[in-house]
N, C-alpha and C positions, 0 to 999 in steps of 0.2 A: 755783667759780663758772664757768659757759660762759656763750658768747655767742655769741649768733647772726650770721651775716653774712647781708645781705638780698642776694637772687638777681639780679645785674644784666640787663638784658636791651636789646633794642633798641627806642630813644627814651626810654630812661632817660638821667637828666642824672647826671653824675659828676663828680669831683674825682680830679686825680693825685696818689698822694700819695708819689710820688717825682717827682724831675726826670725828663722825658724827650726825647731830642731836645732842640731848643729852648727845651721849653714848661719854665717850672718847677712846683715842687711845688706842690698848691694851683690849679692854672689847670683852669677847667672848660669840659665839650664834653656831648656827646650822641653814645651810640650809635647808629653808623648799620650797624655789623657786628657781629653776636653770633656768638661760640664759645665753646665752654665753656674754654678757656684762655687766651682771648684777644679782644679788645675794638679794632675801629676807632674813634678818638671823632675827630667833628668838632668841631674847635675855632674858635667864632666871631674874625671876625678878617678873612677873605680879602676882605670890601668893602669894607675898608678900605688894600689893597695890591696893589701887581701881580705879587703873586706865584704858582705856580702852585695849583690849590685841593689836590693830593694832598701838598703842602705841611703840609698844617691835616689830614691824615688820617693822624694817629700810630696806629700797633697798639699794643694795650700791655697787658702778663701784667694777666688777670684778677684776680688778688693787690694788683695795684698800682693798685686803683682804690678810690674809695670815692662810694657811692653820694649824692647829693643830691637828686635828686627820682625817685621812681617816676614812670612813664609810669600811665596811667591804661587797664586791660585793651580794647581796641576792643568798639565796639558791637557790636551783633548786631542 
């Protein structure tokens, strides 16, 4: 049996499914940098602290992500 993994991209929502940094497994963001090995996700959270926002902008191996919502392709 194979399975497919679905293509993540930028303004796709994600889930960590390892710990990382701070955030644990399981905490979701949005890509706001796409590479094919790797993934900025922001993580909701910074309006609610004074901390600084590149705080809430973890990188994280494309491997270690799991997709939750597709972004929807832009208009034309």
């Amino acid at each position: 049996m194979s399975t497919t993994r679905a293509v993540i991209g930028e303004h796709d929502v994600v889930a960590l499914i390892n710990p990382v940094e701070r955030w644990p497994a399981g905490t979701e963001g949005t890509v706001v940098s796409n590479h094919p090995a790797y993934k900025t996700v922001e993580i909701v959270g910074i309006e609610e602290s004074g901390d600084d926002m590149l705080d809430y902008l973890p990188t994280v191996a494309t491997e270690d992500l799991r997709l939750v919502w597709k972004a929807p392709p832009p208009s034309r």
